[in-house]
N, C-alpha and C positions, 0 to 999 in steps of 0.2 A: 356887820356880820357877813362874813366871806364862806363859801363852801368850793369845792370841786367840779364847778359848772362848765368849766372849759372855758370858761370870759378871760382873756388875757389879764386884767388887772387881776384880777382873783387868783392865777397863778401866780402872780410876781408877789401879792401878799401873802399867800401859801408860802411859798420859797421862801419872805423873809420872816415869816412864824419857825418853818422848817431851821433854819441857819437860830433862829434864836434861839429853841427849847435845846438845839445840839449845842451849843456854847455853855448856857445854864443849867442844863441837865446832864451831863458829861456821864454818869454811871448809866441814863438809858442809852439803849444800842440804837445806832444810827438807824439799823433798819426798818425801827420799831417805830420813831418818831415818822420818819418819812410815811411807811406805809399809813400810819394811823391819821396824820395831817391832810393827806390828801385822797382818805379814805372819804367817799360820795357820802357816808352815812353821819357823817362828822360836820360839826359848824365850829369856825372860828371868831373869834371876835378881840380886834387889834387896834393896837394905840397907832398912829403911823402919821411921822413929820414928812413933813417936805424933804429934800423928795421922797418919798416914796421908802424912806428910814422905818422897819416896824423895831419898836421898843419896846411892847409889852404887847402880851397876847394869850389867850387861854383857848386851847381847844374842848368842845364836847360832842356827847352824843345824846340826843333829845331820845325819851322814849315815852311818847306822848302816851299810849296806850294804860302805862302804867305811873302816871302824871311826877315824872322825874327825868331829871338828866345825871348824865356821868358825868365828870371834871375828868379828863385825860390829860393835861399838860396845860400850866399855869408856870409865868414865866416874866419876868421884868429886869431889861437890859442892865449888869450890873453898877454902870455907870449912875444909874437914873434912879435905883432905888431907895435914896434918900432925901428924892428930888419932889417926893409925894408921887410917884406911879405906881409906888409897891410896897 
């Protein structure tokens, strides 16, 4: 589980969640994925080979208060997804 913390790895897997849900999501607007992914409020949680390759990945937003989360962007690289990832 990755979020917005400023840890360099955490951005590099941000970036490649961001590059992936833009690839497979082609109708959401670029600026929509971006802000949403590396929005602080947000958690990610990513499949990711060596190096450093993310292939599948789902963002959300926890709203503990009200004991549920969002699904914002749910994503598996098109190559992979009959590979059992997606």
């Amino acid at each position: 589980v990755v979020n917005n913390d400023g840890a360099k790895m955490s951005m590099i897997i941000l970036t490649g969640l961001k590059c992936l849900f833009q690839k497979q999501l082609p109708k959401t607007p670029n600026e929509c994925i971006t802000r949403l992914v590396y929005d602080c409020t947000h958690l990610s949680l990513a499949i990711v080979k060596r190096p450093l390759e993310v292939i599948s990945g789902i963002s959300f937003r926890k709203f503990r208060d009200r004991g549920f989360a969002e699904i914002v962007f749910c994503a598996v690289s098109s190559d992979l997804q009959v590979k059992g990832y997606g």
